[in-house]
MDAnalysis code that builds the backbone (N, CA, C; Angstrom):
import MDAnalysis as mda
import numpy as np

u = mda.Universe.empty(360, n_residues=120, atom_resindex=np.repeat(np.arange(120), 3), trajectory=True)
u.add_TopologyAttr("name", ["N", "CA", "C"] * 120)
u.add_TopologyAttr("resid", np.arange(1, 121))
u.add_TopologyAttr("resname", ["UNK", "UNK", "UNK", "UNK", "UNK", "UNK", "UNK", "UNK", "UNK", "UNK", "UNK", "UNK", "UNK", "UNK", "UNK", "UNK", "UNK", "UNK", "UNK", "UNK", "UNK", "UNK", "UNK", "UNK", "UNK", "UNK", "UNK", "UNK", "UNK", "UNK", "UNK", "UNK", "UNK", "UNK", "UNK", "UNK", "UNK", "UNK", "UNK", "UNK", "UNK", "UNK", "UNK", "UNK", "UNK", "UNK", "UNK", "UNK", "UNK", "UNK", "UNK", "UNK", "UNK", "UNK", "UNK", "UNK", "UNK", "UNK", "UNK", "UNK", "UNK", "UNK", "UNK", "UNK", "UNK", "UNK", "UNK", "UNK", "UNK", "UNK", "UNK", "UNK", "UNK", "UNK", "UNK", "UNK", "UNK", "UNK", "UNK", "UNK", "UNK", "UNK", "UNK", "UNK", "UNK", "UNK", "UNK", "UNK", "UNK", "UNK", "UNK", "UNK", "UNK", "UNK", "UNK", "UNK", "UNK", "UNK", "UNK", "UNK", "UNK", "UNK", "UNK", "UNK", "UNK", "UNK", "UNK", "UNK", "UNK", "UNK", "UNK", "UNK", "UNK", "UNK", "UNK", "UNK", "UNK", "UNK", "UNK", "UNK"])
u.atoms.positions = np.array([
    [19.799, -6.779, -2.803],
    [18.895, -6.172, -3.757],
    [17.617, -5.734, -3.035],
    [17.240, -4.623, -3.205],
    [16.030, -3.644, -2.603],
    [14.899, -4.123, -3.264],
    [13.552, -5.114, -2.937],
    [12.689, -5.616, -3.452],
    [11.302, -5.153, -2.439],
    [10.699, -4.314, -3.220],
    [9.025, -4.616, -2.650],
    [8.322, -5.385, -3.872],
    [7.423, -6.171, -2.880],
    [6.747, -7.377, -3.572],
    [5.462, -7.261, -2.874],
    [4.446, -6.781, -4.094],
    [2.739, -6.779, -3.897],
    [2.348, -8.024, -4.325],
    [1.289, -8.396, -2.544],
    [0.555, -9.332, -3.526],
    [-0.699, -9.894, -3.221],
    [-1.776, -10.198, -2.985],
    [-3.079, -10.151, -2.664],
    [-4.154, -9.465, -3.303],
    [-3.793, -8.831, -4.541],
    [-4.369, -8.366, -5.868],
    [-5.694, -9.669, -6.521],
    [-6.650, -9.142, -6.920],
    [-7.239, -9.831, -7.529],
    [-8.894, -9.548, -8.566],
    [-9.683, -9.808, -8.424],
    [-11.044, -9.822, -9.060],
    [-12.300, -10.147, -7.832],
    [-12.722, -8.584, -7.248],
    [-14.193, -8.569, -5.944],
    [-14.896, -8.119, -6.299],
    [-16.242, -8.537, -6.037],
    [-17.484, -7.867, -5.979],
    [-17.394, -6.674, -5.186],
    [-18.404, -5.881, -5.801],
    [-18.541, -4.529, -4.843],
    [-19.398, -5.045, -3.365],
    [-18.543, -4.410, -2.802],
    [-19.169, -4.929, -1.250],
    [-17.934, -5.541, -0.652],
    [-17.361, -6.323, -1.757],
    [-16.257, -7.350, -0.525],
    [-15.403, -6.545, 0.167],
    [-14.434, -7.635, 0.514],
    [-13.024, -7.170, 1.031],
    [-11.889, -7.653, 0.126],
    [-10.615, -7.037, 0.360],
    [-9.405, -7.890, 0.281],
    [-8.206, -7.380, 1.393],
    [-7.643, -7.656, 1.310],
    [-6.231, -7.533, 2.013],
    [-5.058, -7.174, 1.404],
    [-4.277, -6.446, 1.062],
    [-3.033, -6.335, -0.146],
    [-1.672, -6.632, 0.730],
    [-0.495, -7.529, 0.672],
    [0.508, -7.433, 1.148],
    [1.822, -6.991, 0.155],
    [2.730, -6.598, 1.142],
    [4.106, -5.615, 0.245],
    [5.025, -6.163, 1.058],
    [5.502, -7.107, 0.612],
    [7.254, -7.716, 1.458],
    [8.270, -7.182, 1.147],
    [9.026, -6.496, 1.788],
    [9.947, -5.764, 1.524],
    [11.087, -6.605, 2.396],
    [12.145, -6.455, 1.651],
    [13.411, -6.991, 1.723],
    [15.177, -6.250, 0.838],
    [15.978, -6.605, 1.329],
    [17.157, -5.691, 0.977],
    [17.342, -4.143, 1.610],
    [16.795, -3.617, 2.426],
    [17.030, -2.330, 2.962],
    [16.546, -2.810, 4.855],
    [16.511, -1.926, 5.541],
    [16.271, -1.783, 6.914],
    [14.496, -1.212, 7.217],
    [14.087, -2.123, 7.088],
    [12.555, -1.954, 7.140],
    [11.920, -0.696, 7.992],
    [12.417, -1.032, 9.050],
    [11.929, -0.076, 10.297],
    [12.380, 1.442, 9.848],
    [13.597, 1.495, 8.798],
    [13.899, 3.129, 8.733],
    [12.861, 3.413, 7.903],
    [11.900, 2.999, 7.430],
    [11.420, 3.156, 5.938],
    [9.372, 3.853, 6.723],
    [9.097, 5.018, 5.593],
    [7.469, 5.291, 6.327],
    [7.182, 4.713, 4.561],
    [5.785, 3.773, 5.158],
    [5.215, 2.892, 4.196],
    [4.292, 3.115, 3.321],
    [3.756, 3.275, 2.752],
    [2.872, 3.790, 1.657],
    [2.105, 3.255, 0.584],
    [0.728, 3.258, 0.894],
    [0.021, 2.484, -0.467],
    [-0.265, 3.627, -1.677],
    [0.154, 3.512, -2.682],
    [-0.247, 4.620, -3.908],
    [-1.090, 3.093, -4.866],
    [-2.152, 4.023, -6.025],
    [-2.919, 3.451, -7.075],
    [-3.382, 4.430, -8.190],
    [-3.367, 3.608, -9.558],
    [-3.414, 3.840, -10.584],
    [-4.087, 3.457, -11.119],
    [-5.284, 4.629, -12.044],
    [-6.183, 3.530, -12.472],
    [-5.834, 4.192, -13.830],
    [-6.444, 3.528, -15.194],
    [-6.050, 3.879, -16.167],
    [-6.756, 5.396, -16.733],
    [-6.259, 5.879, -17.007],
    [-6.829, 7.596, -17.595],
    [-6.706, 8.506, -16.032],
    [-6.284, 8.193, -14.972],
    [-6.443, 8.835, -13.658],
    [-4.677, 9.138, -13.257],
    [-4.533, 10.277, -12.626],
    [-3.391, 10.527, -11.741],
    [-3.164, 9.831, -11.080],
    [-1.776, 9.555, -10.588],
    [-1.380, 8.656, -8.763],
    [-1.936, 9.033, -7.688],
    [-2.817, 8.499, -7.033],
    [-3.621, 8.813, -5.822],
    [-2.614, 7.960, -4.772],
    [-2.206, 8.929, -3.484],
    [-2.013, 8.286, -2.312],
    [-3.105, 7.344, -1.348],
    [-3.118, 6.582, -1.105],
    [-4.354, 5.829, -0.081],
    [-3.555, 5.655, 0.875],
    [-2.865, 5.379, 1.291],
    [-2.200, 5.774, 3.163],
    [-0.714, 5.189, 3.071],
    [-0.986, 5.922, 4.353],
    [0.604, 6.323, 4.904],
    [0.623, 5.742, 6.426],
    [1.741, 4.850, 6.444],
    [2.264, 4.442, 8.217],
    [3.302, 5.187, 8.633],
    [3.606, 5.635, 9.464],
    [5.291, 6.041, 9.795],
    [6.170, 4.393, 10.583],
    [7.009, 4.742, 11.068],
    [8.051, 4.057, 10.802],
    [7.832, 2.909, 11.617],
    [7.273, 3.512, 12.907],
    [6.904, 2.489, 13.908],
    [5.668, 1.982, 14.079],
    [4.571, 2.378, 13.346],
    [3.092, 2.004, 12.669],
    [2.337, 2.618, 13.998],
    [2.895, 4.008, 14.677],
    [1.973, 4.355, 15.476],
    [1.033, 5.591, 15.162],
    [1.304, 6.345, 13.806],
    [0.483, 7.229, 13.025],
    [0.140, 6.349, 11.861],
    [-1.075, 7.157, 11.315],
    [-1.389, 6.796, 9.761],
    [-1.940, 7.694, 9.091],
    [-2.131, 8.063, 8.081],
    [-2.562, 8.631, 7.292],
    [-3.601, 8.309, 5.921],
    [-4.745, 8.594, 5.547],
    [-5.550, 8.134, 4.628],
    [-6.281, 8.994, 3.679],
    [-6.054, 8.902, 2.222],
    [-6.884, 9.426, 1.467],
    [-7.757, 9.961, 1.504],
    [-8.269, 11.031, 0.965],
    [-10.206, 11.007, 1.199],
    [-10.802, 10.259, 0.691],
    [-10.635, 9.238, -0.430],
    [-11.306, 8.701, -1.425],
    [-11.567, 7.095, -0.562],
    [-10.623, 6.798, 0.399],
    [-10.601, 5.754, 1.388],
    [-10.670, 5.588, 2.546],
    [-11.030, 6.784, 3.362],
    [-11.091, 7.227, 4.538],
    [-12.819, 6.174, 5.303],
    [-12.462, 5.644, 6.268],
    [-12.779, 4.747, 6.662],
    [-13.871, 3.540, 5.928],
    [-12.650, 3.640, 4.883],
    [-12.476, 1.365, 4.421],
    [-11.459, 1.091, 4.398],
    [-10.532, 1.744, 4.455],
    [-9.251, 1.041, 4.323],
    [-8.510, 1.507, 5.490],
    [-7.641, 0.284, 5.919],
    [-6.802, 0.301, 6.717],
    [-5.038, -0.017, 6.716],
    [-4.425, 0.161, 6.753],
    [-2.882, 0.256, 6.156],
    [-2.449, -0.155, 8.102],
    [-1.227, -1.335, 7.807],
    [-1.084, -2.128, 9.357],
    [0.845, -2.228, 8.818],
    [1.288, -2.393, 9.615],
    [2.814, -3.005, 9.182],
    [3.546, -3.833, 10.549],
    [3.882, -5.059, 9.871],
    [4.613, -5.295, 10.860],
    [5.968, -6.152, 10.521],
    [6.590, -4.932, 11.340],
    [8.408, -4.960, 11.321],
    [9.431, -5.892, 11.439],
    [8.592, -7.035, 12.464],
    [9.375, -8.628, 12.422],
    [9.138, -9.129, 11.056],
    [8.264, -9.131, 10.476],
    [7.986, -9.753, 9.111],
    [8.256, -8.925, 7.716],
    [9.071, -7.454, 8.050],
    [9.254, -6.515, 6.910],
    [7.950, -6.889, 6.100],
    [6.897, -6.121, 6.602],
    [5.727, -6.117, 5.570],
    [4.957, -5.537, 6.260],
    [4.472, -4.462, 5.086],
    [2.861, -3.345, 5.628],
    [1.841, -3.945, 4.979],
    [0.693, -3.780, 4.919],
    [-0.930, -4.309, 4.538],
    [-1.951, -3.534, 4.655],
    [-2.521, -3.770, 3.502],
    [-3.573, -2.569, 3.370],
    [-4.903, -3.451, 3.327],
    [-5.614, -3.599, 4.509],
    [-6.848, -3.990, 4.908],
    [-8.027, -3.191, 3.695],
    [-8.958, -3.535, 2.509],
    [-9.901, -2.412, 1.957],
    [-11.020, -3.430, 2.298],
    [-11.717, -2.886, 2.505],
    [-13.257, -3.285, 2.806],
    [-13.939, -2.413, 2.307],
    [-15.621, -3.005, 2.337],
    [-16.688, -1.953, 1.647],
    [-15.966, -1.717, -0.225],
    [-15.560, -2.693, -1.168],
    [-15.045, -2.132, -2.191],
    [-15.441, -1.677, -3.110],
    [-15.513, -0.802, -3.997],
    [-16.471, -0.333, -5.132],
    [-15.756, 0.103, -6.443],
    [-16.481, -0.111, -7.122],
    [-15.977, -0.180, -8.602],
    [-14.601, 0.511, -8.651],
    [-14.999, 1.956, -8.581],
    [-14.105, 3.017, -8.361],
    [-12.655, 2.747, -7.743],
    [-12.408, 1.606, -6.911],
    [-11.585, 1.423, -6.330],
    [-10.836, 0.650, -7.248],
    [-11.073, 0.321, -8.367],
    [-9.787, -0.882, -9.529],
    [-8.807, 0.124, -9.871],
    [-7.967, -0.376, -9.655],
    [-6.655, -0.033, -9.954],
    [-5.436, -0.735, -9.658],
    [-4.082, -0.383, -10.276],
    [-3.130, -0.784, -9.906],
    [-2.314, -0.436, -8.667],
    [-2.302, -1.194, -7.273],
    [-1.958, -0.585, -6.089],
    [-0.512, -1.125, -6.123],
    [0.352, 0.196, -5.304],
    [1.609, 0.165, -5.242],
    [2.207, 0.261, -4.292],
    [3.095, -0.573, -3.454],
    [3.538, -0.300, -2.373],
    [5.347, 0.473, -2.686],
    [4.772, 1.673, -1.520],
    [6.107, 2.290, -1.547],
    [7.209, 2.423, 0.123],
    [8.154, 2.260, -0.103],
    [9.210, 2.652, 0.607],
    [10.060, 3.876, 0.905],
    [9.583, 4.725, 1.829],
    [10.951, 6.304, 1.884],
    [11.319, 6.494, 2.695],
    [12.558, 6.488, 2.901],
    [13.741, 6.893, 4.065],
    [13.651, 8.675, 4.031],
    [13.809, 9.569, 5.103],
    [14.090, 10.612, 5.413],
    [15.240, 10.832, 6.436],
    [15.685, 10.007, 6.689],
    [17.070, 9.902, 7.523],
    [17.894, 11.047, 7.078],
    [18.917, 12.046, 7.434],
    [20.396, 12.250, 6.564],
    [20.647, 11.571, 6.253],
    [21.086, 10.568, 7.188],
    [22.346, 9.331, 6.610],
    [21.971, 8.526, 5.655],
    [20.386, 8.583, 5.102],
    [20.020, 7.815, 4.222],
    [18.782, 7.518, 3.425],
    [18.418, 8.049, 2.622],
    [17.542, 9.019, 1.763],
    [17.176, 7.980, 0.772],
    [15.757, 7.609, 0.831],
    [15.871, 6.195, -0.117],
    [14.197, 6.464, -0.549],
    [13.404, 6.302, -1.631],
    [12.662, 5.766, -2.408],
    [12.371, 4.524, -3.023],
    [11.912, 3.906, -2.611],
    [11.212, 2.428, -3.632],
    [10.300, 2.468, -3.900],
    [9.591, 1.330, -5.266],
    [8.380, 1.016, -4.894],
    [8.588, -0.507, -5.738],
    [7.057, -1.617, -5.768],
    [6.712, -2.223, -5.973],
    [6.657, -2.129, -7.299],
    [6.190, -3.527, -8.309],
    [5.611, -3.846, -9.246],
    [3.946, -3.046, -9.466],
    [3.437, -3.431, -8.127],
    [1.690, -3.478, -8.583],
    [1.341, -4.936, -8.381],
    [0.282, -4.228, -8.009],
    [-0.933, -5.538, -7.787],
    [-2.297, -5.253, -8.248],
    [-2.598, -5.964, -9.165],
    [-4.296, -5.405, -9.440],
    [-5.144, -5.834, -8.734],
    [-6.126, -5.052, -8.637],
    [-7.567, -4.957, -7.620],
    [-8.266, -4.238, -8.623],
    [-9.337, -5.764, -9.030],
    [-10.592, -5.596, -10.060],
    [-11.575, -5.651, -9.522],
    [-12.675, -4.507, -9.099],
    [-13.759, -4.208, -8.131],
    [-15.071, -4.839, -9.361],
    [-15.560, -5.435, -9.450],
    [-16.579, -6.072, -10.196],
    [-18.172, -7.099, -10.392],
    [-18.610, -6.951, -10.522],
    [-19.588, -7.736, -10.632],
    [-19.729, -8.800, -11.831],
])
């Protein structure tokens, strides 16, 4: 069974940090480019970054472009999204996703969600 599992979600002051983890299990980790998406309520799906397969590119939002950091590592099937500097603006429901571009094997996942309540 194909499972991503968010979890390091919670309730920060503006200013803090957190860390978000996505364990992924049931598919071949390493074929997979990793992906944090978030949802806040009344707002579209915003991408916040992208790893490729071997975590030697990344890619980042404008809205997160240097506070957040997106890391993965492949012995432990799990990517992580480092946010620092956090601000209100940033609550939402974050989602970790999974996509294969292979031929041989063409795959989409994602997570539950994890909430991240930016607050005072």
């Amino acid at each position: 069974q194909v499972q991503l599992v968010e979890s390091g979600g919670g309730l920060v002051q503006p200013g803090g940090s957190l860390r978000l983890s996505c364990a992924a299990s049931g598919f071949t980790f390493s074929n997979a480019i990793m992906s944090w998406y978030r949802q806040a309520p009344g707002k579209e799906r915003e991408l916040v970054a992208t790893i490729a397969r071997d975590g030697t590119n990344t890619a980042y939002g404008d809205s997160v472009k240097g506070r957040f950091t997106i890391s993965r590592d492949n012995a432990k099937n799990t990517v992580y999204l480092q946010m620092n500097s956090l601000k209100p603006d940033d609550t939402a429901a974050y989602y970790c996703q999974a996509r294969g571009i292979a031929p041989a094997w063409r795959f989409e996942y994602w997570g539950q969600g994890t909430q991240v309540t930016v607050s005072s």
